[in-house]
C-alpha positions as CSV (number, residue, x, y, z in Angstrom):
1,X,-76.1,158.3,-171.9
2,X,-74.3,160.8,-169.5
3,X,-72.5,163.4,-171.2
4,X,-69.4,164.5,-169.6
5,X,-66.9,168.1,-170.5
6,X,-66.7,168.1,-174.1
7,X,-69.3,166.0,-175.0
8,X,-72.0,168.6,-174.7
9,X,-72.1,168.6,-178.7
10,X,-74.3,164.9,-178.9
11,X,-77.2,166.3,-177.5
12,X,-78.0,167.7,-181.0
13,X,-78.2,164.5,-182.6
14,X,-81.3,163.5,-180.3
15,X,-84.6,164.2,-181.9
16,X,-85.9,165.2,-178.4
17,X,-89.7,164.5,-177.2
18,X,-89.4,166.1,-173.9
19,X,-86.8,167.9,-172.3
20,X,-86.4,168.9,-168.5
21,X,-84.1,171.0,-166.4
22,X,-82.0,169.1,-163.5
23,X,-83.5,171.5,-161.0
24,X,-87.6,170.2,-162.3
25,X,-86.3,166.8,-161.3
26,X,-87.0,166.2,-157.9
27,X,-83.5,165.4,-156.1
28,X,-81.9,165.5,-159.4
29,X,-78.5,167.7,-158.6
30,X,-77.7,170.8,-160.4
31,X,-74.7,171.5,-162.2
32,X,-72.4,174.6,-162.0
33,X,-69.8,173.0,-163.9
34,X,-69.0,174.9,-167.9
35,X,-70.3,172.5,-170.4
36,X,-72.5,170.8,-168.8
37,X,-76.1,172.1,-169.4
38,X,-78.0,170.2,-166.7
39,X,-80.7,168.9,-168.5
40,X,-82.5,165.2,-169.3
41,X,-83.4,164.9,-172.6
42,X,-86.0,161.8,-173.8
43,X,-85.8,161.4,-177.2
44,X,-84.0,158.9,-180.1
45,X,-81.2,159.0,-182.2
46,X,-82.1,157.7,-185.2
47,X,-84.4,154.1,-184.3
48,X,-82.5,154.1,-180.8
49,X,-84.4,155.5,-177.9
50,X,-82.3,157.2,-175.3
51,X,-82.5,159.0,-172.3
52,X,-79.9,161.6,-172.3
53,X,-78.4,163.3,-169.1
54,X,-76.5,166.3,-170.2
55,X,-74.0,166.7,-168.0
56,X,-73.6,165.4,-164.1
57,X,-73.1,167.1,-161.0
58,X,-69.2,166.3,-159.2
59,X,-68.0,165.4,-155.8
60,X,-66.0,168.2,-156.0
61,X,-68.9,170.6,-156.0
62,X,-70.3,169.5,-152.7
63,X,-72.5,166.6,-153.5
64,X,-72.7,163.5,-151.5
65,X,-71.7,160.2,-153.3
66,X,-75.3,159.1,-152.6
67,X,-76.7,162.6,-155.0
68,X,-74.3,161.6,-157.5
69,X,-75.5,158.1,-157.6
70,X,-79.6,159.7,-157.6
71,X,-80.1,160.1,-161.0
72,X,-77.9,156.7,-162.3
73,X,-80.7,154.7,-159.5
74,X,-83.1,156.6,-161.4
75,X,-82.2,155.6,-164.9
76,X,-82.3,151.6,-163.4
77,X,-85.3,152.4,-161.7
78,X,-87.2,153.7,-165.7
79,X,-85.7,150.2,-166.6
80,X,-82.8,151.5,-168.5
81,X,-80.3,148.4,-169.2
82,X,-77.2,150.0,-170.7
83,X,-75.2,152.7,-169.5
84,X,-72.8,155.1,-171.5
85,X,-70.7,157.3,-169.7
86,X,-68.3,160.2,-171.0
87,X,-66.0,162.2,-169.9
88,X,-62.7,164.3,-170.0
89,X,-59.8,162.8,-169.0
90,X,-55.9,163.1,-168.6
91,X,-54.1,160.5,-170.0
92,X,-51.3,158.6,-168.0
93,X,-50.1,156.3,-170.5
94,X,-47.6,157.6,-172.5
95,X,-48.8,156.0,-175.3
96,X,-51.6,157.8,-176.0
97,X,-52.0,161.1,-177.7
98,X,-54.1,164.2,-177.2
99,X,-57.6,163.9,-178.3
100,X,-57.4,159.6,-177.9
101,X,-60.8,158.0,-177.0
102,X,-60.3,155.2,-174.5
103,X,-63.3,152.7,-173.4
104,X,-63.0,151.8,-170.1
105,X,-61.6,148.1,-168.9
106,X,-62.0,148.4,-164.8
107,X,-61.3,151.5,-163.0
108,X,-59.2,152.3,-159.5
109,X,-61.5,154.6,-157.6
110,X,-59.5,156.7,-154.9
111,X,-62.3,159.6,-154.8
112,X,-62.3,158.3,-150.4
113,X,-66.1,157.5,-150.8
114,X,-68.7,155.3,-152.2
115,X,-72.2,156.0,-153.8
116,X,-73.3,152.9,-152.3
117,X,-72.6,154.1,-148.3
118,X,-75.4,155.5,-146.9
119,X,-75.5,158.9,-145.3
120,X,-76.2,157.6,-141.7
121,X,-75.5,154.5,-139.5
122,X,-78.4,152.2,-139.6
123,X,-79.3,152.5,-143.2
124,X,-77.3,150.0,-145.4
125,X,-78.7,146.9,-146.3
126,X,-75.9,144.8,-145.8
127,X,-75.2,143.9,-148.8
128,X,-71.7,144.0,-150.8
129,X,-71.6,144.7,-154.3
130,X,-69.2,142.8,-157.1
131,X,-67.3,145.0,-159.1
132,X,-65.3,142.7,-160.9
133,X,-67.2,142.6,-164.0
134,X,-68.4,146.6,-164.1
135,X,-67.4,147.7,-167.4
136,X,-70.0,145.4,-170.2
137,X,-67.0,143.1,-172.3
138,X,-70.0,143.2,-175.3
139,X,-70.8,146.8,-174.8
140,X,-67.0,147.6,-175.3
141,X,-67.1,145.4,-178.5
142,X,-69.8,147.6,-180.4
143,X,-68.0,150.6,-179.2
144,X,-64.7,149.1,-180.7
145,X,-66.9,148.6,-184.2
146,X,-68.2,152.2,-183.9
147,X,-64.8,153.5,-183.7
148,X,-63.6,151.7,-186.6
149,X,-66.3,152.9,-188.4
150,X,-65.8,156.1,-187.8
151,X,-62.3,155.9,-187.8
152,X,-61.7,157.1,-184.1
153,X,-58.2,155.9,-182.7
154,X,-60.0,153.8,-179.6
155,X,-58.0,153.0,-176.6
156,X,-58.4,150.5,-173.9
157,X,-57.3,150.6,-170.1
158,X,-57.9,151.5,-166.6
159,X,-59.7,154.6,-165.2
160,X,-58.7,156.3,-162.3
161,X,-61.0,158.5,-160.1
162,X,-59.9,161.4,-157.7
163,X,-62.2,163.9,-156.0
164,X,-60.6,166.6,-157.3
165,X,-61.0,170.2,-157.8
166,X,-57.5,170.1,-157.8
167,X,-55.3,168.3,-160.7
168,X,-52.9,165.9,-159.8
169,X,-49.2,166.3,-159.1
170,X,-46.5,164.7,-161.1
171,X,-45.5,162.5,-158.3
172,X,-49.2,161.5,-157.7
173,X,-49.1,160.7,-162.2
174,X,-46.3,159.0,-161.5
175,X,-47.7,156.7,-158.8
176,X,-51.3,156.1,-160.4
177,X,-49.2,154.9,-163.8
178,X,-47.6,152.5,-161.5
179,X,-50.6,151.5,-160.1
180,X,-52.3,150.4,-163.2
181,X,-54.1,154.0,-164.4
182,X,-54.2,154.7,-168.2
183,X,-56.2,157.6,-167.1
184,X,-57.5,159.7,-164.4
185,X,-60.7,162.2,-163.9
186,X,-63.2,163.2,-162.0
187,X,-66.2,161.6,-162.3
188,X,-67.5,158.6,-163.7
189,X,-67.3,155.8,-161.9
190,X,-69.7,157.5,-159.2
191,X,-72.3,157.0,-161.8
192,X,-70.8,153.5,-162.4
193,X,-71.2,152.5,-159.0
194,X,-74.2,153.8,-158.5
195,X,-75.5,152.0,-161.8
196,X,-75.3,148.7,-159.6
């Protein structure tokens, strides 16, 4: 689980057996962002093991795609095989409301880079990568079930990613909604990318 701003909060519910700092995890980047604590967390809630990562470090902070990617490569590596990803997000379609959850469908990513480009000439493997199936169809179904349950107005649709620091103009809203963006953010699909 990645916890993105605002969702700082779920790390209390993980009965934690070890707990480290981003900066004791070799290549692991820090975070300087508010709300996010920087920390990997091995533990369970309830039967359910996790590995949490408490926040993530952003493009817009200086990081290469490739250091953003490090610590989702990791989690693969430890043989993790399902990903959860949070965030904060601002929400293009009018129809939702303030404080909506929204799983993600497929996303649009126009951050300019890729986790999966190397740093220098020479070092990619050649090989492309299929996105057209990121975002687990059966994963979204028991997140559907665990919003019903707890009676958490779930939205669907498309994410899309910017580099930021700076927040979008309305002209820029206006042409991501016409592009197919429910949302837009940040971060994210770095991690998602970097998942593969």
């Amino acid at each position: 689980i990645i916890l993105g701003s605002g969702f700082h909060g779920v790390s209390a519910l993980v009965r934690a057996k070890a707990s480290f700092d981003y900066g004791d995890v070799p290549s692991f980047p820090r975070t300087g962002v508010k709300g996010h604590s920087g920390r990997l967390v091995v533990g369970t809630i309830g039967d359910l093991p996790v590995l949490l990562l408490s926040g993530r470090a952003h493009y817009y902070e200086g990081y290469s795609m490739r250091e953003i990617g490090f610590p989702v490569r990791v989690l693969a590596e430890l043989g993790i095989r399902d990903l959860l990803v949070t965030n904060a997000a601002g929400g293009i379609n009018r129809r939702f409301k303030v404080g909506d959850f929204m799983t993600l469908t497929d996303h649009i990513n126009l951050m300019g880079a890729n986790p999966l480009r190397p740093d220098r000439a020479g070092e990619w493997d050649g090989r492309f990568q299929d996105l057209s199936a990121v975002y687990d169809a059966e994963l979204g179904v028991l997140v559907k079930r665990a919003a019903r349950a707890a009676r958490v107005r779930l939205r669907s649709g498309v994410y899309l990613a910017v580099s930021g620091p700076s927040y979008e103009t309305p002209a820029e809203i206006a042409a991501f909604g016409r592009l197919g963006a429910d949302a837009v953010g940040m971060s994210t699909v770095p991690s998602v990318i970097g998942w593969l």
